[in-house]
C-alpha positions in Angstrom: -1.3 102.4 126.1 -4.1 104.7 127.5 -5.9 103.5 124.3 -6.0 99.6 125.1 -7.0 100.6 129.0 -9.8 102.5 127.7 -10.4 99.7 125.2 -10.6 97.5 128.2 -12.6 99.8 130.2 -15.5 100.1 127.3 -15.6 96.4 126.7 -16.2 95.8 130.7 -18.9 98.5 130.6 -20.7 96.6 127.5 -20.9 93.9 129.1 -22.4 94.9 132.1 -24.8 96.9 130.4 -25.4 93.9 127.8 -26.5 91.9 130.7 -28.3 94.0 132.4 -30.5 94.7 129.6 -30.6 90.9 128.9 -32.0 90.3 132.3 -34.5 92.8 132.4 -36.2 91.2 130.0 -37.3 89.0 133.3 -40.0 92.0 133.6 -42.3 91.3 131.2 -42.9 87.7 132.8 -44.0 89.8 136.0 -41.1 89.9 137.8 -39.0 92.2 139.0 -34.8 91.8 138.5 -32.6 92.8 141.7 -29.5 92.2 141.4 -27.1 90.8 144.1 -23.1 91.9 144.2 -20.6 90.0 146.0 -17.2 89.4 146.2 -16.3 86.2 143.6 -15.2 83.6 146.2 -16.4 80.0 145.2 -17.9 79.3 148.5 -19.5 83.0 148.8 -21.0 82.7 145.2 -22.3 78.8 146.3 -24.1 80.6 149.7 -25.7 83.6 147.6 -27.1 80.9 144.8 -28.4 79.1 147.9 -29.6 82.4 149.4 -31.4 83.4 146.1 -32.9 80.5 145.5 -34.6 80.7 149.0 -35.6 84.0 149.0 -37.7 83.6 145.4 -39.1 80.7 147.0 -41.1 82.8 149.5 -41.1 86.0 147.2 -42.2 84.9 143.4 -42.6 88.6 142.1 -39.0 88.6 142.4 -35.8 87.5 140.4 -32.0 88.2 141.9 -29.5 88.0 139.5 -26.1 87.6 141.1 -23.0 89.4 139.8 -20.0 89.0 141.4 -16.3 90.7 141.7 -13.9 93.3 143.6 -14.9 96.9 144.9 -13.1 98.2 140.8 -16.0 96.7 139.4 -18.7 97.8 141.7 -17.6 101.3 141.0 -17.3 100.7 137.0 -21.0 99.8 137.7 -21.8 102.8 139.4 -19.9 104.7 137.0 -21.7 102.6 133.9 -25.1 103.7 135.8 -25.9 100.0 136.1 -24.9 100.0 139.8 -26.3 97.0 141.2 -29.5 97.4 143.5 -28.1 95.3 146.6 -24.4 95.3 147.2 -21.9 93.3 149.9 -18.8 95.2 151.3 -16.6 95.5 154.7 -17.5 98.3 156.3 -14.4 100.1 155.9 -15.6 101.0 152.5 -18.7 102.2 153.2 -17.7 105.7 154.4 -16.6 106.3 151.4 -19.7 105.4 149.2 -21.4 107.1 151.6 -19.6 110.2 151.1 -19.9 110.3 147.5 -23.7 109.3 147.0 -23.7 106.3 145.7 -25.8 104.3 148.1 -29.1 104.8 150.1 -28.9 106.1 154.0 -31.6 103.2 155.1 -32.6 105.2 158.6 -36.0 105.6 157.3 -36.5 102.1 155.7 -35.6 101.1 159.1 -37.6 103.1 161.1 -40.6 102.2 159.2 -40.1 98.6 159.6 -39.3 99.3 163.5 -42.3 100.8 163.8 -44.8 98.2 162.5 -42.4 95.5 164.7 -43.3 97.8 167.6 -47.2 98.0 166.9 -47.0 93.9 166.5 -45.1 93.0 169.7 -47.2 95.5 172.1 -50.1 93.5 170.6 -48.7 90.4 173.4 -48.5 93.1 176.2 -52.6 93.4 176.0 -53.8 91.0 178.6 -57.4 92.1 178.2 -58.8 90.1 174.7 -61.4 92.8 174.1 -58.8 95.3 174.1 -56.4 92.9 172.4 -58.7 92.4 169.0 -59.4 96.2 169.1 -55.9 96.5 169.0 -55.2 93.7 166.0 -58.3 95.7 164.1 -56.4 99.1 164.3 -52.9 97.2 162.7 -51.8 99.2 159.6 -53.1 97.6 156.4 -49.7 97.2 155.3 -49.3 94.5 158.3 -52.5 92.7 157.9 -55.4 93.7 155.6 -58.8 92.9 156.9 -59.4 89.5 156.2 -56.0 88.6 158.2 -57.2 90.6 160.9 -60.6 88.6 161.2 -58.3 85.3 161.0 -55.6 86.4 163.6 -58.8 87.3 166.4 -60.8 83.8 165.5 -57.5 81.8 166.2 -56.5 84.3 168.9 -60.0 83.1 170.6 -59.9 79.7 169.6 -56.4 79.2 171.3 -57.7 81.0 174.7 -61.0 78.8 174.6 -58.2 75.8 174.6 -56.5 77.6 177.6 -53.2 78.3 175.8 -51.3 81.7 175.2 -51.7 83.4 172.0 -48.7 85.1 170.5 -49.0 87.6 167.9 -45.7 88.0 167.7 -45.3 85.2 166.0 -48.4 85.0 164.1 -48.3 88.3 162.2 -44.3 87.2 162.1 -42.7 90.0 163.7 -39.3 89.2 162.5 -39.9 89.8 159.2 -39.8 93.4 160.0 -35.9 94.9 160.4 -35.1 96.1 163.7 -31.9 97.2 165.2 -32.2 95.3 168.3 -31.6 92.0 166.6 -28.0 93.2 165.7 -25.0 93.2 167.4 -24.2 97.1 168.5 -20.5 96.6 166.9 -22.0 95.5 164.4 -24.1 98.7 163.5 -21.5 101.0 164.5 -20.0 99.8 161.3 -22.1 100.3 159.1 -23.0 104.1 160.3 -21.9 107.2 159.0 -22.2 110.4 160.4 -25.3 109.6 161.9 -26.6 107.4 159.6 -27.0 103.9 159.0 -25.9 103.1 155.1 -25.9 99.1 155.3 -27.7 96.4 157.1 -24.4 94.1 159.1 -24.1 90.5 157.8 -21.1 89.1 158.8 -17.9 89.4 160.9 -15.9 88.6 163.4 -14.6 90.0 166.7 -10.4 88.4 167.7 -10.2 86.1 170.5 -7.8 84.0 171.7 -7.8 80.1 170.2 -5.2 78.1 171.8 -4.0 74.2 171.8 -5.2 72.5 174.9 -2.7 69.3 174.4 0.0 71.6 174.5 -0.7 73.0 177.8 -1.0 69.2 179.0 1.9 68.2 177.5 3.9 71.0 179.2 2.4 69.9 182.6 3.2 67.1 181.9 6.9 67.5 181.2 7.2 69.8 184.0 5.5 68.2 187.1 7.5 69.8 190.1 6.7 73.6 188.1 4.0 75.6 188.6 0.7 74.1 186.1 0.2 76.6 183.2 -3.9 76.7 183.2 -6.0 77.7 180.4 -6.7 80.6 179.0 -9.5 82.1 180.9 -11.3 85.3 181.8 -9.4 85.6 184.2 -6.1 86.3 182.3 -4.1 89.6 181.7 -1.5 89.8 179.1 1.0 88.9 181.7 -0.8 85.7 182.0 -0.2 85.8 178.6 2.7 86.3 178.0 4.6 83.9 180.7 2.3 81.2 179.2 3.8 82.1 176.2 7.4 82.4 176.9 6.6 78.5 179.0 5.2 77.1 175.7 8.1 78.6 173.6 10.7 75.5 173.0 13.3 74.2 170.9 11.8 70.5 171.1 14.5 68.8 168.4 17.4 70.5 170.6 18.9 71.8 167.4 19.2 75.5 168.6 16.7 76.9 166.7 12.6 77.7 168.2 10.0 75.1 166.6 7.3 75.9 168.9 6.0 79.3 169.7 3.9 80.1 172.0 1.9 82.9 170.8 1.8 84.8 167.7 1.5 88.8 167.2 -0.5 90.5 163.9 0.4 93.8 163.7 -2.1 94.9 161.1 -4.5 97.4 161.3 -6.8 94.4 161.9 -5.2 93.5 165.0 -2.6 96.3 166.7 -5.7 98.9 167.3 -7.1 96.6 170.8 -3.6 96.7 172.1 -3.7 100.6 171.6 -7.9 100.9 172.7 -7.0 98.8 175.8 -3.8 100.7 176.9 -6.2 103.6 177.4 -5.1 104.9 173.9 -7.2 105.8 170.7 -6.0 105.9 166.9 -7.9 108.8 165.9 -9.5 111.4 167.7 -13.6 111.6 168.2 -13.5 114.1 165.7 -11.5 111.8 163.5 -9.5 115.0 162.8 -6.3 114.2 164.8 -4.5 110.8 164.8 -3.6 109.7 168.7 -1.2 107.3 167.7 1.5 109.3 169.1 0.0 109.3 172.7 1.6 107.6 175.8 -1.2 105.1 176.1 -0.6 103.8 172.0 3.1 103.8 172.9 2.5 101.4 175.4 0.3 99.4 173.8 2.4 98.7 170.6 5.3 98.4 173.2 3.5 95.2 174.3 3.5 93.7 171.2 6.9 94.6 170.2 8.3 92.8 173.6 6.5 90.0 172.5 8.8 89.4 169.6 11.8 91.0 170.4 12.7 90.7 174.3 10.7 87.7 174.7 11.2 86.2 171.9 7.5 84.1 172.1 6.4 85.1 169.0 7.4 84.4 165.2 8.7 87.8 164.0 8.3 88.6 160.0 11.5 86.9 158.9 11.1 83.5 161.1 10.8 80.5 159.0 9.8 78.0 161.0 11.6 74.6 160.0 9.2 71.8 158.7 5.8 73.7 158.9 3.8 73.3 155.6 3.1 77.2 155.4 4.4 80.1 156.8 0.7 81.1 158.1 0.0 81.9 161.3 -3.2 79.3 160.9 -1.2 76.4 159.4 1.5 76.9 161.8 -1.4 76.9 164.4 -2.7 73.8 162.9 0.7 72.0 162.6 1.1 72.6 166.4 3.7 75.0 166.2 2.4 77.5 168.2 0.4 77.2 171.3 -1.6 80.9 170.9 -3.4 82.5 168.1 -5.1 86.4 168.3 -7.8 85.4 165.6 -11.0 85.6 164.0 -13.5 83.0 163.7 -12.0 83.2 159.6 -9.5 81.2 161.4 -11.9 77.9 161.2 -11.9 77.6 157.6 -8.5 75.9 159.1 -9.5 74.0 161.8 -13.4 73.1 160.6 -14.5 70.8 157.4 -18.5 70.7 157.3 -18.8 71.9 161.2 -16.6 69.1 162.4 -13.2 69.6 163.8 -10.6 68.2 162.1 -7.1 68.6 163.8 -5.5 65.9 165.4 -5.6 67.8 169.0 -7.7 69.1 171.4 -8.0 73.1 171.0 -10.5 75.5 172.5 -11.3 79.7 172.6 -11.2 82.5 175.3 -11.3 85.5 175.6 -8.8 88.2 174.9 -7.0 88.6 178.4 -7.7 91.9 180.0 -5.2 95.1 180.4 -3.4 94.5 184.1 -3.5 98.6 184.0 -7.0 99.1 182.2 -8.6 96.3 183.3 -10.0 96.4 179.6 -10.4 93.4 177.1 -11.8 95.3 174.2 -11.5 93.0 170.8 -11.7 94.6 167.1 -14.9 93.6 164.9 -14.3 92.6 161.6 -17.0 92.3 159.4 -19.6 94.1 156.4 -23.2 94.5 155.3 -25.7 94.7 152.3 -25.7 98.5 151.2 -28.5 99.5 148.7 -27.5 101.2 145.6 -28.6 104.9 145.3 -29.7 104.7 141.8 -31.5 101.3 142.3 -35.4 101.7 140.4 -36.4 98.9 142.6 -36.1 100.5 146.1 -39.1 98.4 147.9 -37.8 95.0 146.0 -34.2 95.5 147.2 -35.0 96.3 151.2 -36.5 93.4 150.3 -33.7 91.2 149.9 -31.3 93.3 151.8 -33.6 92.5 155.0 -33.8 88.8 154.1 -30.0 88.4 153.5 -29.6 89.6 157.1 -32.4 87.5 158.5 -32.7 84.2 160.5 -33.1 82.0 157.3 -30.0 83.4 155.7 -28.3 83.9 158.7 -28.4 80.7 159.5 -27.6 79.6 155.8 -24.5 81.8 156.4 -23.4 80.4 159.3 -23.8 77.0 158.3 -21.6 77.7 155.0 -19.0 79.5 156.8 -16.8 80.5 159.7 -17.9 84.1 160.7 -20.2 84.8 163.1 -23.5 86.6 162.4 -24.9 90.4 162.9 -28.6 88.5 164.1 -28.4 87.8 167.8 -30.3 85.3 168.1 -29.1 83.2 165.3 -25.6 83.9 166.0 -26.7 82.5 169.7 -28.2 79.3 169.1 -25.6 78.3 166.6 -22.7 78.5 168.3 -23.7 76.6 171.0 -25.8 73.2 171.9 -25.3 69.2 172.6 -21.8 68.1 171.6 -20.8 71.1 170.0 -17.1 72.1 169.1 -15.1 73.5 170.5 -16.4 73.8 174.0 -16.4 77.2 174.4 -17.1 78.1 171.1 -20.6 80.6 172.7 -17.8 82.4 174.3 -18.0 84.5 170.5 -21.2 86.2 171.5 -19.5 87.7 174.8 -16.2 88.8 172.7 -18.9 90.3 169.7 -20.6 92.4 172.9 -17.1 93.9 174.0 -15.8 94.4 170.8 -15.6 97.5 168.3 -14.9 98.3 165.0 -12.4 100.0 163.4 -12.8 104.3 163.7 -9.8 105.2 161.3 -9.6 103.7 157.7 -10.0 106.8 155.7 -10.4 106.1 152.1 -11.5 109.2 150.7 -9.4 110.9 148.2 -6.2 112.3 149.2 -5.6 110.4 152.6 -5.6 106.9 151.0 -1.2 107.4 150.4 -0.9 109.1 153.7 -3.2 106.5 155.7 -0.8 103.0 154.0 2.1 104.9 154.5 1.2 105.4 158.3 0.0 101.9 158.7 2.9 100.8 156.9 5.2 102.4 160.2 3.8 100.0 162.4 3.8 96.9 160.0 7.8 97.7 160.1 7.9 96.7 163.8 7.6 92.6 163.0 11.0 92.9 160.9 12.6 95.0 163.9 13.2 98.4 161.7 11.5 100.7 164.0 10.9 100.6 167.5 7.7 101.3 169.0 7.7 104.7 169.9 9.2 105.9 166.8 6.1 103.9 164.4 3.8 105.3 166.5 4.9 109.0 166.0 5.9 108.6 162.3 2.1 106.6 162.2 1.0 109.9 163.6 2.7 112.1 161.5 1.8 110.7 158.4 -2.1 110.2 159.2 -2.2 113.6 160.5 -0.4 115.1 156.9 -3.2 112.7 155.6 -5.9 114.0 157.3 -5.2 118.2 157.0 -5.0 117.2 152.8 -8.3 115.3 153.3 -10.3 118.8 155.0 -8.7 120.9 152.2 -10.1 119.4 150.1 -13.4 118.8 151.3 -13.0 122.7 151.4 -11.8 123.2 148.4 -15.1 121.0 147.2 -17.5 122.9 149.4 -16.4 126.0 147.6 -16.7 124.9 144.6 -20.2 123.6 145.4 -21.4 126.8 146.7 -20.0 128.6 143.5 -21.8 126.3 141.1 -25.5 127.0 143.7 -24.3 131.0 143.2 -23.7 130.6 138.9 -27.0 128.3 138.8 -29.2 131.1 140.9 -27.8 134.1 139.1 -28.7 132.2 135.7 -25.5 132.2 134.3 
């Protein structure tokens, strides 16, 4: 058996090395390969031809070659020494690259670029023109050599003359130069590692709250002497929540079993960890030594969720079948108008969207999450991942490249076109998910929820903890099917992240001895 797996294994590795040496051949046509990996979804591998194709457009020196599959084959790459120059990833995975020195920290690729944005946009913060062309003469020549210096101050005086503003911001393209104030702060939080920033953010999503608007009519509707449920607002706490929920919970055939929900709880580790942040509570410590899980506040907020299902009785639990929905998906079942309240990503509109254009047969609109009645806190989680740069990439200068054009406004807006999460770029992120007849109404409300959201602080996927950190996960994912209560999943959570965690620092110990010893053997000469 371990003969055929290492069959397997060598066969994958020839290939990637095959190709790889095929497509360097792309050289001695003067141009330079980088290649592109992505996860192999037929829509994601449709957006990174189309992103390609636009970035050789406006860079002809280079070629991307696209290779696609799951994190096992990026790390047969790296393993093969063909790791691939510009990689995509959620950010829970980059610690652990990180860790292990397989891709580039990009702090000073970053700061570089920062810099030569600063020295262009102070250029519009000259109002003097003398001053201003001395200024444009003193750019760095890697900005604007001297002939594009002599160009930028005869149109900068030809456009005064006229009596018009000149912007050099725009003429030297600013933009084009990476800075961390066109990102989302979630978003960067993400992709940093002790200190250091190890990819550039793409995508992601914060959760908010989507909900049917028809159904809160129709229950007005049916109940005209009750009090009027209103729509979700900013204005809601979860108790707003949750007696809009219970209301919007019916048994509309009369048949004794619940066909309509009116919310609908995740209790993954993509969604329980705001109910936790906004009860006060924290999963892991600051020093991500000690899991938190165990603390009054997490208690609380898991409590919350628990109720939800189990004394209220508003929410599908993990066994409900809901009779006559398509799929047992929290989307479908949103989409089939059997339940009133989702806690989603923007993902979610692969369901509700076709080409940008809504196409459920009901009215249905976002908000934002409601706020902690106690903490007064509405904190969402970010979902999301970058573009990391391979450590042993040969083309360093070609991949920042195309890592800073795949985040960019081109390809961010490419990317949001194509699909349903929002943007790391501000600005692009901004104008798209507003404007004339846009839909759903409150669809901007994403940029608000992406500026008080945060990403997850506790996926450890370094070596030992992996087993320890599913098995205390997998406490709280028992609370849906009702075989633990809340307060004993969040201790048992605790205990097993903490066993996790104390096997994690021995062995980084262990390691760091080790690493000293082989420093002490390669001094003495031995």
């Amino acid at each position: 058996m371990k003969v055929v797996v290492w069959l397997l294994i060598s066969l994958v590795l020839l290939g990637i090395v095959y190709s790889f040496s095929t497509c360097q051949s792309e050289k001695t046509q003067g141009r330079i390969v980088v290649t592109i990996f992505d996860w192999p979804f037929a829509i994601q591998i449709q957006l990174d031809n189309e992103l390609i194709k636009t970035f050789e457009a406006k860079n002809p020196d280079i070629k991307g070659l696209l290779v696609t599959g799951n994190e096992q084959k990026y790390m047969t790459m790296v393993t093969a020494g063909v790791a691939p120059d510009v990689a995509g990833t959620g950010y829970g995975y980059i610690h652990y690259y990180a860790e292990r020195g397989t891709i580039l920290p990009l702090n000073d690729l970053i700061e570089a670029d920062e810099k030569k944005r600063n020295a262009i946009v102070s250029l519009d913060k000259i109002a003097d023109p003398a001053a201003r062309r001395k200024a444009i003469l003193a750019l760095d020549e890697s900005i604007a050599d001297a002939g594009a210096k002599d160009r930028a101050i005869a149109e900068m005086d030809k456009t005064i003359a006229d009596g018009k503003t000149f912007n050099c911001a725009e003429y030297f393209n600013a933009r084009h130069y990476y800075s961390r104030d066109d990102y989302f702060p979630a978003t960067l939080e993400a992709v940093t590692y002790k200190g250091k920033v190890y990819a550039l953010p793409s995508t992601g999503s914060p959760v908010a709250l989507i909900y049917n608007k028809d159904m809160f009519d129709r229950y007005n509707r049916e109940h005209p002497d009750g009090p009027k449920l209103q729509y979700p607002s900013a204005k809601w706490t979860w108790d707003d929540y949750r007696k809009a929920a219970v209301a919007l919970t019916q048994d509309r055939d009369n048949n004794g079993r619940i066909d309509v929900y009116g919310a609908s709880m995740g209790f993954h580790r993509n969604r329980f960890p705001m109910f936790v942040w906004q009860s006060g509570g924290e999963v892991i410590s600051t020093d991500k030594n000690r899991c938190l899980m165990d603390s009054p506040e997490a208690i609380r907020g898991i409590q919350f969720m628990y109720d939800m299902l189990w004394k209220y009785k508003c929410a599908p639990t993990a066994q409900t079948q809901i009779e006559g929905a398509t799929e047992q998906d929290e989307s479908v079942r949103f989409k089939e108008q059997r339940i009133a309240m989702l806690l989603t990503t923007r993902y979610s509109y692969s369901k509700l969207l076709k080409e940008g254009k809504i196409i459920t047969d009901f009215e249905w609109d976002i908000a934002p999450l409601p706020k902690n009645p106690d903490t007064g806190s509405r904190t969402s989680i970010y979902i999301g991942g970058g573009w990391m740069i391979s450590a042993g990439t040969r083309n360093r200068k070609e991949a920042w490249r195309m890592a800073k054009f795949l985040v960019g406004d081109k390809a961010s807006e490419l990317t949001m076109q194509a699909g349903r999460a929002i943007v790391a770029n501000i600005a692009v992120a901004e104008r798209m998910t507003k404007g004339p007849n846009h839909k759903p109404d409150h669809d901007h409300l994403w940029i608000d929820i992406m500026n008080d959201c945060r990403p997850k602080d506790f996926e450890y996927r370094v070596g030992v903890a992996g087993p320890m950190f599913d098995k205390a996960m997998g406490e709280i994912y028992e609370l849906p099917y009702d075989r633990r209560k809340p307060k004993e999943a969040c201790i048992n959570c605790a205990n097993f992240f903490n066993q996790g965690l104390k096997a994690l620092r021995e062995k980084q110990e262990r390691d760091r001895k080790e690493r000293e010893e082989r420093q002490k053997k390669k001094g003495s000469g031995q």
